[in-house]
C-alpha positions, 0 to 999 in steps of 0.5 A, a space after each residue: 781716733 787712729 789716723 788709719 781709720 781716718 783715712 779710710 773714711 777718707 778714702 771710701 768718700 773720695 772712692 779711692 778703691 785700691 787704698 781702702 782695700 789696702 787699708 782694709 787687708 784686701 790687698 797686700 800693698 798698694 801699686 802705687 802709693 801717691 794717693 795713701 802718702 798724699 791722705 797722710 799729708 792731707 791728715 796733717 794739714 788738717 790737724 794743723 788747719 784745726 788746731 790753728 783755726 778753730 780749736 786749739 791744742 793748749 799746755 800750761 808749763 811752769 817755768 823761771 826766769 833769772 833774766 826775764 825772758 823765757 825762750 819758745 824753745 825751753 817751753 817745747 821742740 813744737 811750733 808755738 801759735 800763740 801764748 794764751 796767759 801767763 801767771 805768776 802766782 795764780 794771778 794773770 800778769 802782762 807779758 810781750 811775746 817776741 818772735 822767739 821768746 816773751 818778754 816778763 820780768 824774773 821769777 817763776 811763771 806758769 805760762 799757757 800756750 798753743 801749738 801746732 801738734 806733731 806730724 802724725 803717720 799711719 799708725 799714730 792715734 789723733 788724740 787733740 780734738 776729743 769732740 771731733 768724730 771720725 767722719 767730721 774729721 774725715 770732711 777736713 782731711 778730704 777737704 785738703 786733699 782735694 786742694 792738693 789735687 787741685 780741684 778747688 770747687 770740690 775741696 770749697 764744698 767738703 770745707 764747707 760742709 766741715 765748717 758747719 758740723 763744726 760750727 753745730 759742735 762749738 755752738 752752745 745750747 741754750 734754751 730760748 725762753 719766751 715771755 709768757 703771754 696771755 691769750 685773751 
């Protein structure tokens, strides 16, 4: 999903006119560029919000340890949220995670961690939540916007509506099976 369609799902919902014409090649550049800069800061906090919250964006690395500590920063350069498993050969071990680093004991170890995604621009692809359309993901970003333009009833109703496309993608399917009864 581009994050250039994303925002003019956006746009069209928020009825943002002149940024979906621009977005569209309507118009050649935007008078003013505070509503498609604040989209794309909306875009991030939604990434962000989702990848936080409610599906989370994992990497598995495997990495040594000769003093039994392994620092957030030889995992990777993004914000880690939280450190899902670590294995150390194929069996799950225990481990203490640090405010910068987590605590195991020598060796080689294949840890298993969440972390916040990249800053994402206008021409970049969304690619961490595969499950997501484009206009659920469009509620999110509307949803934000909204909370930084201040109008909080509204941005509470496009998060609401967000929450529950979402909760009918996570929810599993299942088939209710009854017991069979006999009518006499």
């Amino acid at each position: 999903m581009q994050v250039k369609e994303v925002i003019k799902k956006s746009a069209n919902i928020l009825e943002l006119s002149d940024v979906v014409d621009y977005l569209n090649s309507v118009k050649e550049s935007l008078e003013d560029t505070k509503e498609l800069d604040d989209l794309i800061v909306a875009t991030n906090m939604a990434i962000n919000n989702i990848s936080a919250n409610y599906i989370s964006v994992c990497e598995r690395k495997k990495i040594s340890s000769n003093d039994g500590i392994v620092y957030f920063s030889d995992l990777t350069y993004k914000p880690v949220i939280q450190v899902k498993k670590v294995l150390k050969d194929g069996k799950p071990i225990r481990f203490r995670v640090h405010n910068d680093c987590i605590e195991l004991g020598e060796g080689q170890y294949e840890i298993v961690y969440s972390y916040f995604p990249d800053i994402v621009t206008m021409s970049d692809d969304i690619d961490y939540f595969p499950q997501l359309s484009e206009l659920i993901f469009s509620y999110s970003v509307v949803a934000e916007y909204l909370f930084l333009k201040g109008q909080i009833d509204d941005a509470y109703m496009w998060d609401k509506r967000f929450k529950s496309c979402l909760l009918s993608i996570k929810r599993p399917c299942r088939n209710i099976m009854l017991p069979k009864r006999r009518w006499w």
